[in-house]
N, C-alpha and C positions, 0 to 999 in steps of 0.2 A: 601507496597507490600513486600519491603523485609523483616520485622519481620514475615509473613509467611511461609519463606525460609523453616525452622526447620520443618515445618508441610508438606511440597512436598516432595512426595512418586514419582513423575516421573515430569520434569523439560523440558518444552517444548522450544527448539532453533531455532528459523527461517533466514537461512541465505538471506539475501536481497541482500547490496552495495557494492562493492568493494571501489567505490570511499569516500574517508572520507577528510573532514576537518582536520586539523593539527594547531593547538596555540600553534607556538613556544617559546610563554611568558610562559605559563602555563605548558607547556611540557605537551599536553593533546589533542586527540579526540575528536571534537565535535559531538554534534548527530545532527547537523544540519549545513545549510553552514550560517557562520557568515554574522549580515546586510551588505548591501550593504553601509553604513557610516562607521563599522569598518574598513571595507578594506580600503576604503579610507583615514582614518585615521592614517591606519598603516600597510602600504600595501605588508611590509618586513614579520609582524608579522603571517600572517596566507596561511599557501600552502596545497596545493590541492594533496591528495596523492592516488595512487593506489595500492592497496594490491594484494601483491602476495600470492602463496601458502602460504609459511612455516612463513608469518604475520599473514594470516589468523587461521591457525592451533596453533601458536603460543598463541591467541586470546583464544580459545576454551581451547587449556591446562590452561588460567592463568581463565578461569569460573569454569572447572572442579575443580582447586584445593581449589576454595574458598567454592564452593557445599562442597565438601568436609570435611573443616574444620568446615565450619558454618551452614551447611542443615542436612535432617534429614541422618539420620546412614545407611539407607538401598535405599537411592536412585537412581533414574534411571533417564537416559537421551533424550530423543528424537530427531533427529537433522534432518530438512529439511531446503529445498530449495525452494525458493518464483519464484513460475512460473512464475511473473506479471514481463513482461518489465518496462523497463523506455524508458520515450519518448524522452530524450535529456542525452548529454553527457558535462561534465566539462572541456573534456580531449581534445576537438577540433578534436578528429577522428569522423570515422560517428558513429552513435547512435547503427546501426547494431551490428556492428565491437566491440564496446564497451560494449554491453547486452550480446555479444556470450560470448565474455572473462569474463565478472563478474559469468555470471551464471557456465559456464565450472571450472575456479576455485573453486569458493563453492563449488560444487559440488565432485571435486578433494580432497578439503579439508575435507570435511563430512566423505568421504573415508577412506581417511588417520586416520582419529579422532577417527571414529568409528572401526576401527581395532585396535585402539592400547586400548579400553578401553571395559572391559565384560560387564561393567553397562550401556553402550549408544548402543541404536539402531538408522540407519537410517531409514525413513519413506517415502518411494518414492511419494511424492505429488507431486514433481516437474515433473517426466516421468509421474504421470498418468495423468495430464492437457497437458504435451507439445505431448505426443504421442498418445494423442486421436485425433479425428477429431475436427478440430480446432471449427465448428458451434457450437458443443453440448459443447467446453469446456472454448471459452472467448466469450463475450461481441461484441457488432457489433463495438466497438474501439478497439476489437485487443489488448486489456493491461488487464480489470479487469476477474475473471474468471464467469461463470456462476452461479448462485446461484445453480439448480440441481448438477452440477460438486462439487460445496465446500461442498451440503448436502452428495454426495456420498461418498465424500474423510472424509467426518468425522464420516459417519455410519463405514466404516472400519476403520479407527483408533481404534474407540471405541470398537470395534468388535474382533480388535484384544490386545488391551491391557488392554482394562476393562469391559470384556465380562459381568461380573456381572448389568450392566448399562442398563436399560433399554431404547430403542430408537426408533421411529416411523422409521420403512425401508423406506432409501430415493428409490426414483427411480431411473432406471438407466437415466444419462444422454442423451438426446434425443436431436438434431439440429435441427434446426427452420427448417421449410419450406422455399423452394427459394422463394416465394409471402413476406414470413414475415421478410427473411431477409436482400433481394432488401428494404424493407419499413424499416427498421433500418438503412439503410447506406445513406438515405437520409438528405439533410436538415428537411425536412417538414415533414419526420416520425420520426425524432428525437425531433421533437419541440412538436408532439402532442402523442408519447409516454413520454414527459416528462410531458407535462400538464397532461394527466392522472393517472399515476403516483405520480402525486403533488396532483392532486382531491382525487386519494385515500388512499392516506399516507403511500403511496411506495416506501417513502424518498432517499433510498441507491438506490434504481433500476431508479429514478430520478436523481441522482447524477452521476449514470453510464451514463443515455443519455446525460445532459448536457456539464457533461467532452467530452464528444466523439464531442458532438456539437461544444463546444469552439477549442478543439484541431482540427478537420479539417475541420470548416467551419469558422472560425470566420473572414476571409479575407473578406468574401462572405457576413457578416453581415451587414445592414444599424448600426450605431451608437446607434441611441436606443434599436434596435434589441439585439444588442450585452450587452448593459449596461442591458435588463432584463432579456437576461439566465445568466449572473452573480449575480443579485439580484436574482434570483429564485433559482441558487447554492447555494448562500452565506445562504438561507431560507434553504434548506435541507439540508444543513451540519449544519444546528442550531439544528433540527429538530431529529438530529443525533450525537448530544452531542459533535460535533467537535468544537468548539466556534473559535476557532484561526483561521480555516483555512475559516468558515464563515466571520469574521471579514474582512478578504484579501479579499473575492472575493467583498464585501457590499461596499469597499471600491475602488474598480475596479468602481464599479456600481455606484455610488457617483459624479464619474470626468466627468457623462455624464449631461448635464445640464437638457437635455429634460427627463432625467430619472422621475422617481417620489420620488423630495428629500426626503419628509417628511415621506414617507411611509421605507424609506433607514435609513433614521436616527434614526426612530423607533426600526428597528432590527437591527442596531447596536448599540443602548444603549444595547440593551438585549444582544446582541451577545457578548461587551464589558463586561458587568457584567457577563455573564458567564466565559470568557476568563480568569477574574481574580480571579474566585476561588480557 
């Protein structure tokens, strides 16, 4: 990806975590939190840190200046903000409390960034998902956004920065009906929009119900119940070229005895062999 650096004419930045990993061996950020064996192993070596403003801004000026030395001569920058909450916190305060502050910083910081440089724009994705009407703009779990919402937010993108681009006009975002979205907040319309979903290889819109399913019903699940929307996950995230995070949930779905091993082991040979490409 990066030997294409030299050829982007506009450099798209999506700010997400505030929370980051820290390898004090390494002097180094990680992009994900270290296993659960490293910590244990060396439980001095790695701490959990939260960024503030002028780290985060800090972050953005040491990208700008490498675009700069190393990308194309005339380029531009884009900088948003990731509407999607996170459903848990590292930090031991509540999850609220901790999504307000990550997103209000980034936010903060895009500001700061983008005033101090004529080549970067901000791109309000983040206000036009948080201050629409919440039906037409997440998911009946409250964290992913609507597919109409991502097709809008990117017909204006395009609309305004590469007007030359031709693009089928999304529609405007529209909220479900109260009948259809009483029947998403369910167990039992969660289980049979994901099996249709699955039936018609609507893998990510699949992926959105069984996430929603696991995260607030899975108390609520029998044991096999539970171990097949993790198999059926662990299948649409194959199905969706994520191999890793398939692999995790196949593997969730595995510790259940009554599962269907073989049919498990199956897709995780495949799921392993993609993993390691």
């Amino acid at each position: 990806m990066m030997s294409r650096l030299p050829e982007c004419r506009i450099v798209v930045i999506t700010l997400g975590l505030v929370e980051a990993w820290y390898d004090s061996k390494t002097e180094m950020f990680l992009n994900a939190m270290p296993p659960a064996f490293a910590i244990k192993e060396e439980p001095q070596r790695f701490q959990l840190r939260t960024l503030d403003l002028d780290e985060i801004v800090a972050s953005l000026e040491r990208i700008h200046g490498l675009i700069t030395r190393y990308g194309h001569p005339d380029f531009k920058m884009l900088i948003t903000v990731s509407p999607v909450p996170f459903k848990a916190t590292m930090t031991g305060t509540d999850a609220l409390i901790a999504n307000t502050y990550g997103k209000s910083v980034q936010r903060a910081a895009a500001e700061v960034f983008n005033a101090r440089h004529d080549n970067v724009n901000y791109f309000p994705s983040y206000e036009m998902v948080t201050l629409s009407e919440r039906a037409a703009a997440y998911e009946a779990d409250n964290i992913h956004v609507t597919r109409p919402m991502v097709e809008h937010i990117m017909a204006t993108v395009v609309a305004a920065y590469a007007p030359s681009v031709s693009l089928s006009k999304a529609e405007e975002p529209r909220p479900e009906n109260d009948r259809d979205r009483e029947k998403s907040n369910t167990r039992s319309g969660l289980l049979l929009e994901a099996k249709q979903n699955l039936s018609d290889g609507n893998f990510r819109s699949a992926i959105t119900n069984l996430s929603s399913l696991l995260y607030r019903f899975s108390n609520k699940l029998r044991p096999a119940q539970l171990a097949n929307a993790h198999l059926k996950l662990g299948v649409a995230l194959f199905r969706t070229k994520q191999a890793n995070e398939a692999v995790q949930q196949l593997k969730i779905a595995k510790t259940e005895p009554r599962a269907p091993q073989h049919h498990i082991l199956s897709w995780l040979r495949l799921g392993a062999s993609q993993a390691g490409r």
